[in-house]
C-alpha positions as CSV (number, residue, x, y, z in Angstrom):
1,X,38.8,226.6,-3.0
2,X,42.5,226.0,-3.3
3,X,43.9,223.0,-1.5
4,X,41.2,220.4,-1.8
5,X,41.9,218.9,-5.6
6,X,41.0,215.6,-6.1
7,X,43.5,212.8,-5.9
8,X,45.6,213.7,-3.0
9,X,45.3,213.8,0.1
10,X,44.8,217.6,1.9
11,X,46.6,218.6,5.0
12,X,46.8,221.6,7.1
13,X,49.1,223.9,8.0
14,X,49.7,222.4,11.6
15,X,50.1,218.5,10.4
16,X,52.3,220.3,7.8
17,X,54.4,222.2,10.9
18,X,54.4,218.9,13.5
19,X,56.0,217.0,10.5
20,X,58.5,219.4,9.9
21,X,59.6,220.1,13.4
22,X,61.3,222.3,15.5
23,X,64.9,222.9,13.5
24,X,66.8,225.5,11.8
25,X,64.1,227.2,10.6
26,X,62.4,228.2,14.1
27,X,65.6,228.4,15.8
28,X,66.8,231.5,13.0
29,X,63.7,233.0,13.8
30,X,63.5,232.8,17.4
31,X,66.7,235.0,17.5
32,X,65.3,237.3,14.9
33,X,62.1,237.6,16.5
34,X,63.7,237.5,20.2
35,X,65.4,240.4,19.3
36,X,62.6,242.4,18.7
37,X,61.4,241.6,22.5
38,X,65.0,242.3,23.6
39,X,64.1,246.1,21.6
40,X,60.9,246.8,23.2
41,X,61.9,245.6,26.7
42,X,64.8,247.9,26.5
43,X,62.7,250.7,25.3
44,X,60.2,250.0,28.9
45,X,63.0,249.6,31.1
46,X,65.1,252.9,30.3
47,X,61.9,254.5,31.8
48,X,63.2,253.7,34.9
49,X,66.4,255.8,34.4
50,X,65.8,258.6,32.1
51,X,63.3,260.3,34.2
52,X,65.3,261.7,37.0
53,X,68.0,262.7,34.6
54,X,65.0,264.5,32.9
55,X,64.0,266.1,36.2
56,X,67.1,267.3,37.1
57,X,68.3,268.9,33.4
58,X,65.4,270.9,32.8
59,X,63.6,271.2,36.0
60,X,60.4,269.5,35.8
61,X,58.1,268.3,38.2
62,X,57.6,265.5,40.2
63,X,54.1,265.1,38.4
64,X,55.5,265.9,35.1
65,X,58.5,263.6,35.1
66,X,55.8,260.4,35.9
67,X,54.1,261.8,32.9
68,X,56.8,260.5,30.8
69,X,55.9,257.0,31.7
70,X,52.1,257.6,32.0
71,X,52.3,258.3,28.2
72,X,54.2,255.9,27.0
73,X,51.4,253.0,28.8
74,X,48.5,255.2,27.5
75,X,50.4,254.6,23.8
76,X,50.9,251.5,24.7
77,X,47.1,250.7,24.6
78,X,46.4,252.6,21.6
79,X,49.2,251.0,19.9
80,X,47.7,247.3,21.5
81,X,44.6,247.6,19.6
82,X,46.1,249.5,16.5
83,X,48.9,246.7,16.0
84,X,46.3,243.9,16.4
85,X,43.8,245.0,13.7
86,X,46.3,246.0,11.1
87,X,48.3,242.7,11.6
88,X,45.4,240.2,11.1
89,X,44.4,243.1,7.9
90,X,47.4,243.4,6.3
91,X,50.3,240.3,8.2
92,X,52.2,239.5,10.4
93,X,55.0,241.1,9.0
94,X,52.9,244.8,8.7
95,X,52.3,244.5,12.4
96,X,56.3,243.6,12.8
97,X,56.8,246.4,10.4
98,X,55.3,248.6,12.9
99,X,55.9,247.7,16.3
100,X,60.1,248.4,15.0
101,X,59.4,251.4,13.0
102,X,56.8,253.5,15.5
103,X,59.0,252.5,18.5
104,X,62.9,252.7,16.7
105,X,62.5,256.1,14.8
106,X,60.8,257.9,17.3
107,X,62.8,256.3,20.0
108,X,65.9,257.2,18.1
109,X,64.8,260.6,17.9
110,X,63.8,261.7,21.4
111,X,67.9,261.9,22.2
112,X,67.6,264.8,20.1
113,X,64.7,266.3,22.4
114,X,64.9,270.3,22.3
115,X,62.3,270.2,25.3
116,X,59.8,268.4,27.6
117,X,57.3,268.8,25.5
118,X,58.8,267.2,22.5
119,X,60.2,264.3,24.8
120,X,56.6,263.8,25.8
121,X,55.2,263.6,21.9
122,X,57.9,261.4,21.2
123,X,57.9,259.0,24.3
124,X,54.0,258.1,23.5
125,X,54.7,257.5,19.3
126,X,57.2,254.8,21.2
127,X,54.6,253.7,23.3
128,X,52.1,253.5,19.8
129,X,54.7,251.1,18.8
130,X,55.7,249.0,21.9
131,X,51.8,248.1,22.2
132,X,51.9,246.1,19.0
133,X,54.6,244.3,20.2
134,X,52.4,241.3,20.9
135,X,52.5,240.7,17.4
136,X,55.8,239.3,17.9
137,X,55.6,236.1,20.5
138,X,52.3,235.6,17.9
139,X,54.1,235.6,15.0
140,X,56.6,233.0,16.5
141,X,54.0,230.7,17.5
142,X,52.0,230.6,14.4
143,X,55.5,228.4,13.2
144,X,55.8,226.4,15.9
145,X,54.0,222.7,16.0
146,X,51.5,221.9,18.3
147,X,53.0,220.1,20.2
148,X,55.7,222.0,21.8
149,X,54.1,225.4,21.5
150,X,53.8,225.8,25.4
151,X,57.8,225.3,26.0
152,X,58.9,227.2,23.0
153,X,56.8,230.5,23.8
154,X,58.1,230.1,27.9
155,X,61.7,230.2,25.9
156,X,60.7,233.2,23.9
157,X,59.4,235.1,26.9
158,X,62.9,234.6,28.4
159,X,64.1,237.7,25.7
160,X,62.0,240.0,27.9
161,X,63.9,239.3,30.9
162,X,67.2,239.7,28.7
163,X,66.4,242.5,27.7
164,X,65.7,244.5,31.2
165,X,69.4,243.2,32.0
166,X,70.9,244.9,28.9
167,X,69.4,247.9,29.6
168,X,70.3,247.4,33.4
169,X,73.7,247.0,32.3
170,X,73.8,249.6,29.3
171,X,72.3,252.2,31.7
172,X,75.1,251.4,34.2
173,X,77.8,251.9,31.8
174,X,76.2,255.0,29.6
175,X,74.7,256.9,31.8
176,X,77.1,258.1,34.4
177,X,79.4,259.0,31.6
178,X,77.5,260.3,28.6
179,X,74.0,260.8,30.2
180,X,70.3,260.0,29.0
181,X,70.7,261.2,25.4
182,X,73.2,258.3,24.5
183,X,71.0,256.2,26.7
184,X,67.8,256.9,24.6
185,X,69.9,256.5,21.0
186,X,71.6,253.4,21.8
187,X,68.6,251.7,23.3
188,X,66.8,251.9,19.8
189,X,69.3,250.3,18.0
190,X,68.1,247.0,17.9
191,X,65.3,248.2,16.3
192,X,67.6,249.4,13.3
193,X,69.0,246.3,13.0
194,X,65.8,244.2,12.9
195,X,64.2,246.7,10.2
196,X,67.5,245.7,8.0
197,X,66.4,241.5,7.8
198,X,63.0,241.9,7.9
199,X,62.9,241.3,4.5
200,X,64.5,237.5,5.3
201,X,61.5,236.4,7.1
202,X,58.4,235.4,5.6
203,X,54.7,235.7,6.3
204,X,53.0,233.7,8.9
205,X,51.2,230.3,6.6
206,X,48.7,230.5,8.6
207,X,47.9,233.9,7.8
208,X,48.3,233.1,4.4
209,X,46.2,230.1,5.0
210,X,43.3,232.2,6.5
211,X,43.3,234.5,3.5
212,X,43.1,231.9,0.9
213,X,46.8,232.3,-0.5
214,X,46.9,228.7,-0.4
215,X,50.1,228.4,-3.2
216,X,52.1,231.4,-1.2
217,X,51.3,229.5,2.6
218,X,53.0,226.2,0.7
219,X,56.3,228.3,-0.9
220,X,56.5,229.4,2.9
221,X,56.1,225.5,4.0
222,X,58.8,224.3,1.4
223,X,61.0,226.8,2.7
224,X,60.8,225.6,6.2
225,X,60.9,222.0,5.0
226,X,64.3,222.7,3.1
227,X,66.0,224.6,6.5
228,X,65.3,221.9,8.4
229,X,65.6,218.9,6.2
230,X,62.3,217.5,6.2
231,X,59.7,216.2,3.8
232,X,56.4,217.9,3.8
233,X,53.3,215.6,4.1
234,X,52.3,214.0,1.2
235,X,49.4,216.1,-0.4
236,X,47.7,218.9,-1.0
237,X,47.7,221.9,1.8
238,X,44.4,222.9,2.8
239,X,43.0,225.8,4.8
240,X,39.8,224.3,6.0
241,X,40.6,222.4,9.3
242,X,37.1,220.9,9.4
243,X,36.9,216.8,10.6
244,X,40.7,217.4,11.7
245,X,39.6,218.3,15.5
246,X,40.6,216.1,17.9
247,X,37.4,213.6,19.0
248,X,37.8,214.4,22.5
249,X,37.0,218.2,22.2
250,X,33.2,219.1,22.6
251,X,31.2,220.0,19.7
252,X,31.1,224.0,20.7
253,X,34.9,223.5,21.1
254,X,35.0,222.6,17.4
255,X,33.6,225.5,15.7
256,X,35.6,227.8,18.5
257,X,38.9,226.1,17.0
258,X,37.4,226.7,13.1
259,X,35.5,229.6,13.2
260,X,32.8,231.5,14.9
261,X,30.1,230.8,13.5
262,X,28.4,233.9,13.3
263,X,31.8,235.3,11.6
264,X,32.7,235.2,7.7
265,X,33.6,232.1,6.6
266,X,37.1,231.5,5.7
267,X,37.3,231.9,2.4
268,X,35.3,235.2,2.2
269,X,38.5,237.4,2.4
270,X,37.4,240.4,1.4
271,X,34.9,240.4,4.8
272,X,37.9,239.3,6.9
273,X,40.0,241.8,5.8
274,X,37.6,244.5,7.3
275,X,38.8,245.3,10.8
276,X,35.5,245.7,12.4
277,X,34.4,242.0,11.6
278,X,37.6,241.0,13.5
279,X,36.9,243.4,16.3
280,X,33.1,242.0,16.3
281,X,33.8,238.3,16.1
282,X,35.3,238.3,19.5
283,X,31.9,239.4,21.1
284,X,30.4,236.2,18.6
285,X,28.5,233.7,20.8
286,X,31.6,231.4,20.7
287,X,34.2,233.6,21.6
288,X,32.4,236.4,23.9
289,X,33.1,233.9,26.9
290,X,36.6,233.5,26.4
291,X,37.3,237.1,25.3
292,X,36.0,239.0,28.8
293,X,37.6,236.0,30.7
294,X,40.8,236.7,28.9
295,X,40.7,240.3,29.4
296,X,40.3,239.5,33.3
297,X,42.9,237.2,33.7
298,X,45.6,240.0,31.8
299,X,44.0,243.3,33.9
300,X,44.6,241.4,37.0
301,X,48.0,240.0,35.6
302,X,49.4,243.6,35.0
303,X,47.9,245.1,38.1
304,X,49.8,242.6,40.2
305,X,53.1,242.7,38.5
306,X,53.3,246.5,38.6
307,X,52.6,246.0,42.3
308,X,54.4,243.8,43.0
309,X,57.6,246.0,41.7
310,X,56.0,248.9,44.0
311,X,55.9,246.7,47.0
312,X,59.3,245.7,46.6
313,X,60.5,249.1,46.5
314,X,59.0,250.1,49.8
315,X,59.3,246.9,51.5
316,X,63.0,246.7,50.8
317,X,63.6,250.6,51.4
318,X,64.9,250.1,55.5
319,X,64.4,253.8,55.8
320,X,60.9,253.8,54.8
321,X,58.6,256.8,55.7
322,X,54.9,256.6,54.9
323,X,54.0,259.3,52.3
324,X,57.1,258.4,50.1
325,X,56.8,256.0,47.6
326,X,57.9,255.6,44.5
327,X,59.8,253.0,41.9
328,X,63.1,252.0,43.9
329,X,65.0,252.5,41.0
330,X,64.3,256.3,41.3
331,X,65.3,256.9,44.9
332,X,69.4,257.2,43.8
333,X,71.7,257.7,41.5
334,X,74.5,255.6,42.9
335,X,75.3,252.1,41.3
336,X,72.7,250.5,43.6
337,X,69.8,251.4,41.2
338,X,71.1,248.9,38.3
339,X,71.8,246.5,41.1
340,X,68.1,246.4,42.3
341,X,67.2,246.1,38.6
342,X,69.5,242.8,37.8
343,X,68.3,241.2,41.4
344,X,64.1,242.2,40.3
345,X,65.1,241.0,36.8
346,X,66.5,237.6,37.4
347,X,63.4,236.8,39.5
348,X,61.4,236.0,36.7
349,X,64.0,233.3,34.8
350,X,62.6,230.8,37.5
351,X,58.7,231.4,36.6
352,X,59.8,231.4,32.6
353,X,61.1,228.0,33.2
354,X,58.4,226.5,35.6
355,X,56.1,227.7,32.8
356,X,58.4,225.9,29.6
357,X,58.1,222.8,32.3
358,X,54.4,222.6,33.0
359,X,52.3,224.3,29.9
360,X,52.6,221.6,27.4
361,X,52.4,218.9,30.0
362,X,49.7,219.7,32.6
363,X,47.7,222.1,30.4
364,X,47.1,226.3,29.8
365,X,44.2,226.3,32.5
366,X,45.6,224.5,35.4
367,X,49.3,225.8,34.7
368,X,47.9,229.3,34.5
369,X,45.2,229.7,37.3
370,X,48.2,227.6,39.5
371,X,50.7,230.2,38.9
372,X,48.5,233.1,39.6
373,X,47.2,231.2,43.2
374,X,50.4,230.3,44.4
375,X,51.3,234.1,43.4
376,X,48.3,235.3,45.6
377,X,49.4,232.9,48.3
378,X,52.9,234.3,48.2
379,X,51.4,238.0,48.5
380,X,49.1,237.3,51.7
381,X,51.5,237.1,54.2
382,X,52.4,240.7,53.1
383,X,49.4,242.2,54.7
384,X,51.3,242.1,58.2
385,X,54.9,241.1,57.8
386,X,57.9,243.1,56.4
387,X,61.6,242.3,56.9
388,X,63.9,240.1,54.9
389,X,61.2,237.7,54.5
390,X,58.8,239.7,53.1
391,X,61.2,240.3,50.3
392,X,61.6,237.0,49.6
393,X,58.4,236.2,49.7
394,X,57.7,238.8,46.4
395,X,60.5,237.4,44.7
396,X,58.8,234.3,44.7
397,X,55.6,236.2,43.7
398,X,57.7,238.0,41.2
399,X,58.3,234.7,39.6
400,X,55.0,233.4,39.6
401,X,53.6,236.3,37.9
402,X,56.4,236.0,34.9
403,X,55.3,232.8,34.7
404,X,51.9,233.8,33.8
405,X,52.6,236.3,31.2
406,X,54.6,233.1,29.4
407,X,51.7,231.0,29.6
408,X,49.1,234.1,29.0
409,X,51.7,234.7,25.9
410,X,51.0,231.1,24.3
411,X,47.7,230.7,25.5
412,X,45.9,233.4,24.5
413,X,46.6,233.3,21.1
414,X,45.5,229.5,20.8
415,X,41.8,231.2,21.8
416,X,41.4,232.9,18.3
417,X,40.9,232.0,15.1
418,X,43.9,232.7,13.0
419,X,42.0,235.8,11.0
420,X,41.3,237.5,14.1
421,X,44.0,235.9,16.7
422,X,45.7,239.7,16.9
423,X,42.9,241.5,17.3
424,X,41.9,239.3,20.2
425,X,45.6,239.7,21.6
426,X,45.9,243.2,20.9
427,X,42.0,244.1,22.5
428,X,43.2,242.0,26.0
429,X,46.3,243.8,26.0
430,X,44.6,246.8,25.5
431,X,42.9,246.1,28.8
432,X,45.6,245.0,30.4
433,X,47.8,248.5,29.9
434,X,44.5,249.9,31.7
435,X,45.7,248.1,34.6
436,X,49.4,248.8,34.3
437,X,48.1,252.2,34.5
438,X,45.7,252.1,37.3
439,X,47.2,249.4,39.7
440,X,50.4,251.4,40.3
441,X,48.0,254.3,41.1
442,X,46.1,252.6,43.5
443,X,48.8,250.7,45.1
444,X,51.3,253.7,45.4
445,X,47.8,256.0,46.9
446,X,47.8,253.2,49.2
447,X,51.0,252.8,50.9
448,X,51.7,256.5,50.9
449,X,48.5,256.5,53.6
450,X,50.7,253.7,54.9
451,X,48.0,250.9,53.7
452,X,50.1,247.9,53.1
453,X,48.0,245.7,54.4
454,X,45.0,247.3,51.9
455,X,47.4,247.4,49.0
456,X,48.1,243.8,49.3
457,X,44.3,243.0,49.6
458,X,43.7,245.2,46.1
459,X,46.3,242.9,44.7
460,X,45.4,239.8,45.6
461,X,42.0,240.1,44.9
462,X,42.5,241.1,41.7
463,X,44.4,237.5,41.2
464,X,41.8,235.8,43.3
465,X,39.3,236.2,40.6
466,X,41.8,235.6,37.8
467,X,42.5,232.3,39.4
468,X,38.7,231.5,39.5
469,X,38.4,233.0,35.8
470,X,41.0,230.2,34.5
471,X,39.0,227.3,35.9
472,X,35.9,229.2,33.8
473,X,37.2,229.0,30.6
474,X,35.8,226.7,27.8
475,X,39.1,225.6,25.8
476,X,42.2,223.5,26.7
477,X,44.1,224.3,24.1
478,X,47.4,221.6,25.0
479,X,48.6,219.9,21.7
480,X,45.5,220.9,19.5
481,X,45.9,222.4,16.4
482,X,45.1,226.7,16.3
């Protein structure tokens, strides 16, 4: 196998990445891929305007005008799994390819919407492609070393957040003037721009590593190592990781960190490039535990932030009525509506940086299930009080939740082995958008009836058991190579 001649010493792809460091290199591509999270947040956010504008050019119903969200999440979970498979098949930069094309063409397009029904088609092609977005925060951290990963991915997450401001603030200035059309066209410009320096950015080592192209993962490396003027280790790069596992890690823990070892081995890359031994290593005897623990931890995640968003709407409505509910930034057309959005928005910069502080110091486990407990804690109070405090009591929940998604974001791929790491991501966020589509539906059901109080209880017992899931899984993943 490439990588191991004789007379040299071999190293892998992480020693290769802690000696090079976090410089240029990383830096030019955190704004390139950054940008492609500011694209796709924009493209979820405008949901939040374009649907009464819809509703009041051509008519439609109350039920039809939610469907133009409810499609986009059910793409989004089609797209999750579909992005994941073809990424760790074909790249990194396929799944990129696809996320900006499936979500900027047909994004582009629906300005141009002769009808609802068109709208409809087109808004869940956007969702196909906003679902493989998780390729991107991936990507990233496949070229980040070890020993920062945690802070660097909290720092990535922060585009997210950026880019449910721009739209805020895009929205505010487009749409009382020039309406939801030039809303929907501008928004999926970034896209554009993204597809035209694609080219500039190379395929993840890693991958490269993982499908034997040993001499192609080490033009990547030199390239890095010229950007940021640093010497590679002196060598021969190697894509078997074997005897390189930290001592302190259990013997199980080794071969989850290597490879399942009911799975093909690594250099058998004709059976790794078959999407269905990707899919069926995460239910492998090594990876089953941390696969359904992971998808619980992300179904609760999503259920409680879309909740939480819901609460705040009816919690911070002073002329509440039970039996109206619905997203806050639907109730007017006046400039409050991109005001509530910047306030909800800027709650989540603190749990982005509480994350970048504790992850790479205290550890994925007990910085994740902490951040979902204290977000639970925050919640409880809920069940009886209202008033200012209760709103500030969710925008502290608000933050913890962000801060989950940042660690969930760098933790989660650390569980995988690199030939099946999307399809793992993809698959839990899969699950996930299940719960982005059925929390909201509960929770709104709920406080309609006037069931705060049981609409707090759903969400926090949802986080409850994610909290106990964190404890339960098998990896600590802080500072050890992926």
């Amino acid at each position: 196998m490439a990588g191991g001649g004789s007379g040299g010493e071999a190293y892998t792809t992480d020693e290769a990445l802690s000696r090079l460091g976090f410089g240029r290199f990383q830096v030019l591509l955190l704004g390139f891929l950054g940008t492609g999270w500011v694209a796709d947040a924009m493209e979820v956010m405008l949901l939040s305007f374009v649907g009464p504008s819809v509703k009041e050019e051509w008519g439609v119903s109350g039920g039809e005008e939610g469907l133009i969200t409810s499609v986009v999440f059910a793409g989004m979970l089609l797209g999750a799994c579909v992005g994941g498979l073809g990424s760790d098949r074909y790249g990194r930069r396929a799944g990129f390819l696809f996320t900006a094309l499936v979500s900027g063409i047909p994004g582009f397009l629906c300005a141009f919407s002769p009808n609802y029904a068109t709208l409809l088609a087109l808004r869940f092609l956007v969702g196909l492609g906003l679902g493989a977005s998780h390729v991107l925060p991936t990507w990233f951290l496949e070229f980040v070393p070890a020993e920062n990963r945690g802070f660097w991915i909290a720092v990535f997450t922060c585009f997210w957040t950026f880019g449910t401001i721009l739209e805020a603030l895009l929205a505010w200035a487009i749409m009382p003037i020039l309406g939801w059309r030039w809303l929907l066209a501008l928004s999926s410009s970034p896209c554009f721009i993204l597809l035209i320096f694609s080219t500039l950015v190379p395929e993840s080592p890693r991958y490269l590593c993982s499908r034997g192209k040993i001499s192609e993962a080490m033009l990547v490396l030199e390239r890095i190592a010229r950007m940021n003027n640093r010497a590679l280790p002196p060598g021969i790069l190697t894509s078997d990781p074997k005897g390189r596992v930290d001592n302190n890690l259990d013997a199980s823990v080794t071969t989850v960190l290597i490879m399942p070892e009911d799975s093909p081995r690594i250099d058998d890359t004709s059976s790794k490039s078959n999407g269905i031994n990707a899919f069926l290593a995460l239910w492998s005897r090594d990876l089953i535990r941390s696969t359904l623990l992971l998808w619980l931890v992300t179904f609760a995640s999503f259920i409680a932030y879309f909740g939480i968003i819901l609460l705040t709407s009816e919690l911070s409505n002073g002329k509440r009525t039970c039996g109206s509910v619905g997203p806050h930034l639907m109730r007017t057309k006046d400039s409050s509506l991109y005001i509530n959005v910047l306030v909800t928005s800027f709650a989540e910069f603190p749990g982005l940086l509480l994350a970048a502080l504790l992850v790479d110091r205290i550890g994925r486990r007990v910085s994740l299930g902490g951040m979902i407990l204290l977000c639970c804690a925050f919640l409880a109070p809920l069940m009886q009080w209202g008033g200012g405090l209760a709103i500030t009591l969710l925008f502290c929940a608000r933050t913890c939740i962000m801060g989950c998604f940042a660690i969930l974001h760098v933790y989660s791929p650390e569980i995988y082995p690199t030939w099946c790491r999307n399809t793992g991501v993809g698959v839990a966020h899969s699950i996930g958008r299940i719960g982005s589509i059925v929390g909201p539906l509960v929770t709104t059901t709920l406080l309609e009836n006037c069931g705060q109080k049981e609409a707090v209880i759903v969400i926090d017992v949802a986080l409850f058991l994610a909290g106990v899931a964190c404890a339960l899984f098998p990896l600590e993943t802080k500072g050890h190579e992926m």
